[in-house]
N, C-alpha and C positions, 0 to 999 in steps of 0.2 A: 949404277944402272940408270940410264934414260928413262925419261915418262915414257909411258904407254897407254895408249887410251883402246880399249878393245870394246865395239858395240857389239851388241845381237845382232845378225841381220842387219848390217851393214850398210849393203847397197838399198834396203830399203826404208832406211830410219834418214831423215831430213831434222837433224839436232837443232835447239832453236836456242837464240840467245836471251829467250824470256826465263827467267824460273819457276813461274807459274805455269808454263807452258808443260803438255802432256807430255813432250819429247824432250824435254832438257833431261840428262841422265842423272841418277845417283851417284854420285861422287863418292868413290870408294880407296883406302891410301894401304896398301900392305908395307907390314915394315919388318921385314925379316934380314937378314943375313945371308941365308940361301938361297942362291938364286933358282932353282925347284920349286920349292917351294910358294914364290909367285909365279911362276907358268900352272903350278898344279892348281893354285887357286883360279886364276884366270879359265882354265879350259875348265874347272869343273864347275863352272859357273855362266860359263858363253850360252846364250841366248836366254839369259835371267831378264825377267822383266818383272818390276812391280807396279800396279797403280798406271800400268800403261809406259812406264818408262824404262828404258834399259842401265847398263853400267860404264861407267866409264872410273877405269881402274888408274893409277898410281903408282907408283914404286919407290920407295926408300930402302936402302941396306941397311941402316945404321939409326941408333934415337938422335944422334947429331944430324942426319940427313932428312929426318924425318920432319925436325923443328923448323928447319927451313921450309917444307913443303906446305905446313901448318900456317905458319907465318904467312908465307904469299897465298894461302887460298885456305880462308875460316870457314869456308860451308861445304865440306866432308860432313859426309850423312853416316861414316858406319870406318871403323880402322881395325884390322887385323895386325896384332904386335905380337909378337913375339916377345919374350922373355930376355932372354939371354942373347946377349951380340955383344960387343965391343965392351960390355961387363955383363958382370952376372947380373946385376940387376937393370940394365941400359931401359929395357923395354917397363919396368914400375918408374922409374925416373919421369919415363916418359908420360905415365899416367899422370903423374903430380903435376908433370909442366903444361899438360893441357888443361887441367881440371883448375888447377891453381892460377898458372902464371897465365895462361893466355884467355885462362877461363871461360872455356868453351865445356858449358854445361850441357845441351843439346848433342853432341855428337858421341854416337855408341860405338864404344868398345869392345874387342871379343880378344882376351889376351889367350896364345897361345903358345907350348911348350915343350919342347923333346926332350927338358930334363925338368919334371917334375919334381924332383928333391932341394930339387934348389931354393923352390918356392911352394909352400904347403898352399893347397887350392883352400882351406877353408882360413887361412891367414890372409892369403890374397884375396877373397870374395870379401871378408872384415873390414878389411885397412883401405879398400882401394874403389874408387868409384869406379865398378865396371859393370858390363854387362852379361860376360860366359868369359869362363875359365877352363880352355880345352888342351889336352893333349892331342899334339899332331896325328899320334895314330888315332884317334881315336873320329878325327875329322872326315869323316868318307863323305865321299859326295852328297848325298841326303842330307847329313846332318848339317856338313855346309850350306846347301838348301837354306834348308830349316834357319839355320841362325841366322843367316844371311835374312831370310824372310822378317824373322821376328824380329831384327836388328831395324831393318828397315819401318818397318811399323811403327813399333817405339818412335823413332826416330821424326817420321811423319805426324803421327797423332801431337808430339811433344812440341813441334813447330808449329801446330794447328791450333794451339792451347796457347801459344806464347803469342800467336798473329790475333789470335783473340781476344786476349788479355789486353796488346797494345792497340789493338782496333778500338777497346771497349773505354778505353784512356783517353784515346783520342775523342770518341763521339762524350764522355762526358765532357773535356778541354773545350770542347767546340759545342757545347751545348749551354756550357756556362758562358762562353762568349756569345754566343747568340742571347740568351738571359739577361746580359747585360748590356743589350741594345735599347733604348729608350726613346727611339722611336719611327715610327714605321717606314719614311724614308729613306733612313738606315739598314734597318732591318734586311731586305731584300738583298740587297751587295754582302752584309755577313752572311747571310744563307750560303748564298756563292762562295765567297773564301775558304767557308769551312768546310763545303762539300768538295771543295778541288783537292783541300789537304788530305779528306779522309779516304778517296778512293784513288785507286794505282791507274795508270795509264794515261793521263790528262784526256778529260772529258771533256766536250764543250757543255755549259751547264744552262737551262733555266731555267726562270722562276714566276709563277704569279701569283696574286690572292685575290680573291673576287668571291661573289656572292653565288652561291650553288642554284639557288632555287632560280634567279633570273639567269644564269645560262644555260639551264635547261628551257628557258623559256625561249631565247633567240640562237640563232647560229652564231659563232664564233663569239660568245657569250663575254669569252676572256681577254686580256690582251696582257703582253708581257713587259715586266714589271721591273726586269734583271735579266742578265746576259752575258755570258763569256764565250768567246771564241765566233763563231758564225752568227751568234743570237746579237751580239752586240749592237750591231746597225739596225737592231728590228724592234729596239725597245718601243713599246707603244702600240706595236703593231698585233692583230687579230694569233691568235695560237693557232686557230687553223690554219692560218696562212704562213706557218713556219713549222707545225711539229706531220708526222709522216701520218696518213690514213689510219694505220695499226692504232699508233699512240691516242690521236684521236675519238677511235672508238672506244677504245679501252678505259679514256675520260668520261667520254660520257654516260657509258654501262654505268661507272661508278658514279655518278653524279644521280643518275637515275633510280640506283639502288638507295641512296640516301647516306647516311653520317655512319662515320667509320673510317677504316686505314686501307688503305688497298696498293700492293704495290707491283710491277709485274715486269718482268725484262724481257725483251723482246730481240728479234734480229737489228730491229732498227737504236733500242738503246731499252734505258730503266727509264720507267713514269711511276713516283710516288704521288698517289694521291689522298688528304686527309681533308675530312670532312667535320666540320664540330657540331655541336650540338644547337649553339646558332645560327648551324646551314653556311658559316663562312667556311669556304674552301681555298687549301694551298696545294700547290701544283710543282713539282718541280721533274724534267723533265733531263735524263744523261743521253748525250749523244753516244751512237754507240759505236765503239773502236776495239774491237775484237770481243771475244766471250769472256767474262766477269768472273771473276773470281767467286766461292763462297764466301767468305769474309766481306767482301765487297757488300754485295747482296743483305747479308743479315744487316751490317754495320748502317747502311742507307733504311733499310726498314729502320730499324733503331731511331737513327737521327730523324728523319720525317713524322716519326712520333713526337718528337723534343720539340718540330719546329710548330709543329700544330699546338703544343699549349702556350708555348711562346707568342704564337701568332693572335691565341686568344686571349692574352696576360695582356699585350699590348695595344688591342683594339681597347679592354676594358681602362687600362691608362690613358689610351686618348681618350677616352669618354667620360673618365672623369674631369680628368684636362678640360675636357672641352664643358663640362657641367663647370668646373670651377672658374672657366674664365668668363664665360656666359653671367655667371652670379656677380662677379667681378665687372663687366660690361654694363651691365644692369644695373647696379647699385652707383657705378661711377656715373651713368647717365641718367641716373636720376638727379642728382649735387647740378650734373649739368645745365639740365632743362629748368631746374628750381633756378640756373642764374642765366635761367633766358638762352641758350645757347641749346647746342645737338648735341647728344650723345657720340659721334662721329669724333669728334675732335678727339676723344679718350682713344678710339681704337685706330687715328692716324698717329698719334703719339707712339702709343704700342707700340705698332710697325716700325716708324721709322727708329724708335730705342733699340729695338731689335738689331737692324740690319745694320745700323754703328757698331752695336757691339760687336757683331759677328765683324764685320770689316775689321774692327781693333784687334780682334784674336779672340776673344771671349768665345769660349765652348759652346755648345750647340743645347747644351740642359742651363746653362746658368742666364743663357741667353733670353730661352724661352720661358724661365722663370720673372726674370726682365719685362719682359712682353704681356705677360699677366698680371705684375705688380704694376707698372708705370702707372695705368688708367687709376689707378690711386693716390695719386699724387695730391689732388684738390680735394680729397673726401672728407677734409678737416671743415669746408664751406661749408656742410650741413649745420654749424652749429654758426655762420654768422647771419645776422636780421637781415632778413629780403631787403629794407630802406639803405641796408648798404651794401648787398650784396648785386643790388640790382639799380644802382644809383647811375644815372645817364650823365652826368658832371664828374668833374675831380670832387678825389675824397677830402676831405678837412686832416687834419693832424691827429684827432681821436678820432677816428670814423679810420684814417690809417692801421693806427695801434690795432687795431678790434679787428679790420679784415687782417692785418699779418699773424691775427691768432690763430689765422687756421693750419698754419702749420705743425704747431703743437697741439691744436685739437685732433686734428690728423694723426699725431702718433701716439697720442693718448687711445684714440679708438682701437689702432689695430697692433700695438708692439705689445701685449698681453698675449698674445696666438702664438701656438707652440708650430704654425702651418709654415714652411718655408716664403710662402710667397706672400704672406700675409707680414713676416717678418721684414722681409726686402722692401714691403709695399710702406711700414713702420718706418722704415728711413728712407725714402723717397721721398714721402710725405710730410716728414720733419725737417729736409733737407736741400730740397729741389727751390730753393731760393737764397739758398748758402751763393757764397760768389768767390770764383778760384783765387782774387787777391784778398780775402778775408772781410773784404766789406758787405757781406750780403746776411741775413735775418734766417732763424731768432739764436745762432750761438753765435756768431760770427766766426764760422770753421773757415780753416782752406784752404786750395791744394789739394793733396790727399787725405788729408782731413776730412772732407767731405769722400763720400760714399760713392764709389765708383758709378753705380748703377742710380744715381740723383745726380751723379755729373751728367750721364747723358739725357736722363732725364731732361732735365733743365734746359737742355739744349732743345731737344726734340718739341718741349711742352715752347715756349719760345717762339720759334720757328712756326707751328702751328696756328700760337693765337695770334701772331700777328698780321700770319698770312691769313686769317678770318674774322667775318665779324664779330663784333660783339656789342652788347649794346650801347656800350658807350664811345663806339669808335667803327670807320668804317675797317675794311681789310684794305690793310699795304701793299702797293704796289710788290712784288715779288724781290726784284733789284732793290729795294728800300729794305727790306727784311737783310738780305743780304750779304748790304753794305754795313747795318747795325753786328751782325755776327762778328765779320770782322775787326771792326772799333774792338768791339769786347771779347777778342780773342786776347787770353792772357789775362783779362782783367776780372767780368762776371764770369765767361765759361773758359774752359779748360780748353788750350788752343790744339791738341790732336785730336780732340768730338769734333771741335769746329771742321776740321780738316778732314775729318771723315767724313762728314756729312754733306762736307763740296765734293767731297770725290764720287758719293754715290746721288748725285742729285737726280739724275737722270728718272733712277728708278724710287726715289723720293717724291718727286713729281707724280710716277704712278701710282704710287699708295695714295696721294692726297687725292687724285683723279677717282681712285675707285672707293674712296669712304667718301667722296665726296658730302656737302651736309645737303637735302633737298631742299629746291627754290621756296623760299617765302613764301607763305599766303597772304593773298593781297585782299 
């Protein structure tokens, strides 16, 4: 027998090809032998609606017909089998091959039978995942009803449990991945990723973080930060000036109510909004492309909790960050000004250590760990005598020996710290006068011998002094700086730093412009 798809009311049902949607029908497969007995099912069941949805029925004669039907179409809400067909046991067979082989757990069973003897009902309710064990007489329209009804429940509730489960998988997957952003520029685009993955329908999504108490204070307070789909061209731009009136308000209610979670779906889309206890607020904002599932809904509340502590994990990171580099800046430009020079020079180094590494491939944490050790390079100075630290001549040959000690005074101070950066900063400072052909002080490392992060070092520290004064010397024409890089490409430094460091000159030039050191006083 051919498919057959029978709806309630017909001409007024508009089936849709969402499955979320109110009108996609329950999928229902009868597998009997007699062909009766699927008309009798079908008309005693015509104009069944559950949950707002109708039926659309199926037909198999046989459990070999039936596998097929299974196979090409897994999301059957409910099967009516028969027992006996093509053997006596055809229709338990088929129990096993859907429960086992195709392992289709979710979908209910109602086996049914006009020779009872064949198969003892409380052997078969034992042995066999089902749901109702009926005899055909015994099936009158009601109680088809009936099973039919409770069939479909189960069936629903069981799917509703399973979407939760995997919802709930997903926002932790995607909570740990947000967790494991380190840092804030980052940050914003994972938000994005994860929220595309976790809700259905592709949404345009976006994102901001900003300070609550000050945009309660001005209009368009915010500005966005992150963007997919429409939002994308507007990065930067005012939130009032891209989210709808509704969303808007519903911002600022909660902005005015003060800290807490608040999240609300609207015709126009979903706006979560969370609030910490710092007053910083995150915003994220679903464009909206039809009505939202439940799952949807909860799963985004969910996640918008995850990102609000994440959001305050990683402010208090940057702030230590930014305490630890500050302590670092300060202690480096004290060594400095003790040898007559600015503190400036430490945090152009920095930068431009940085933006080589990043050019070479160096990751974005090991980078900025870089960036915070380099200004440590010369810290060993504290321990040489101002008469030769700050000597306006060449040195003598001992007056030499005694300034190259500050290398190893340098690592002697900070490679006892169990701190990351203090450890990088241990070999920077022991190392950043090593030379890539092995002639440089005090191991004579080199090559890779020498310490990745004191190769670029070295390059950056370099470049730096000699593009500035110092007291013993004026500052080098730029093209003279240069020209010396490249002589000693291959020889003091490492000839791909060199070459990084031509490549991004442009924006090496503006770091040096914006740490500039301030004009002398005269």
């Amino acid at each position: 027998m051919s498919d057959e798809l029978l709806f309630a009311d017909t001409d007024e049902l508009v089936v849709s090809q969402d499955p979320a949607s109110k009108a996609y029908p329950w999928k229902i497969l009868i597998v009997d032998d007699e062909p009766d007995i699927h008309f009798a099912t079908k008309f005693a069941l015509k104009g069944f609606h559950f949950d707002d949805r109708p039926l659309a029925f199926t037909s198999a004669e046989s459990g070999g017909e039936a596998r097929s039907k299974l196979m090409a179409e897994p999301d059957f809400a409910l099967v009516f089998l028969d027992v006996v067909m093509e053997s006596e046991d055809a229709g338990l067979k088929l129990v096993e091959y859907i429960r086992n082989e195709l392992a289709y757990k979710n979908i209910r069973i109602v086996l049914r039978t006009g020779q009872p003897g064949q198969a003892p009902e409380r052997d078969v309710i034992v042995r066999y995942d089902i749901d109702y064990y009926k005899e055909k007489n015994d099936l009158t329209a009601n109680q088809l009803f009936s099973v039919t009804y409770s069939g479909l429940r189960c069936y629903r509730d069981i799917k509703a449990l399973e979407a939760s489960r995997r919802g709930l998988k997903r926002v932790i997957e995607s909570s740990a991945h947000i967790f494991k952003q380190k840092f804030i520029a980052n940050f914003a685009d994972g938000v994005l990723e994860q929220v595309s993955a976790l809700v259905t329908g592709g949404r345009d999504v976006a994102f901001t973080i900003g300070d609550a108490a000050a945009a309660t204070q001005e209009k368009d307070g915010f500005v966005l930060v992150a963007g997919t789909g429409r939002f994308e061209d507007h990065i930067g731009e005012s939130v009032g000036r891209n989210f709808p009136d509704a969303i808007m308000d519903f911002i600022n209610a909660a902005l005015t109510t003060g800290r807490g979670e608040y999240g609300h779906w609207t015709e126009e889309g979903y706006v979560g909004v969370v609030i910490s206890d710092t007053d910083r607020a995150s915003i994220i904002f679903l464009d909206a492309t039809g009505v939202p599932s439940v799952i949807d809904t909860q799963l985004i509340d969910i996640f918008i909790r995850n990102v609000l502590i994440a959001v305050e994990n990683l402010y208090l990171r940057e702030a230590l960050a930014d305490t630890q580099r500050e302590v670092v800046y300060r202690l480096s430009g004290a060594v400095e000004t003790r040898s007559l020079e600015t503190g400036n020079h430490v945090k152009r180094v920095a930068e431009i250590s940085k933006l080589i590494a990043l050019y070479m491939g160096m990751d974005e944490e090991r980078a900025e760990i870089l960036r915070m050790a380099s200004p440590l390079h010369d810290i060993g100075k504290v321990g040489i005598p101002d008469a030769i630290l700050n000597k306006p001549g060449r040195l003598d040959d001992d007056e030499m020996v005694i300034m190259r000690g500050h290398a190893e005074l340098g690592s002697n101070i900070l490679k006892d710290s169990k701190r990351i950066v203090l450890q990088i900063g241990a070999a920077i400072a022991h190392q950043h006068h090593e030379k890539w052909n092995g002639k440089g002080y005090p191991q004579g490392l080199k090559g890779t011998e020498i310490q990745l992060e004191a190769r670029i070092t070295a390059v950056a520290d370099v470049f730096d002094a000699l593009s500035s004064a110092r007291c013993y010397k004026k500052p080098w024409p730029q093209q003279d700086v240069l020209d010396l890089l490249k002589r000693e490409s291959g020889k003091q430094f490492e000839p791909a730093i060199v070459d990084a460091l031509f490549a991004n000159l442009d924006t090496v030039r503006n770091i040096c412009e914006r740490y500039a050191d301030a004009p002398a006083v005269t």
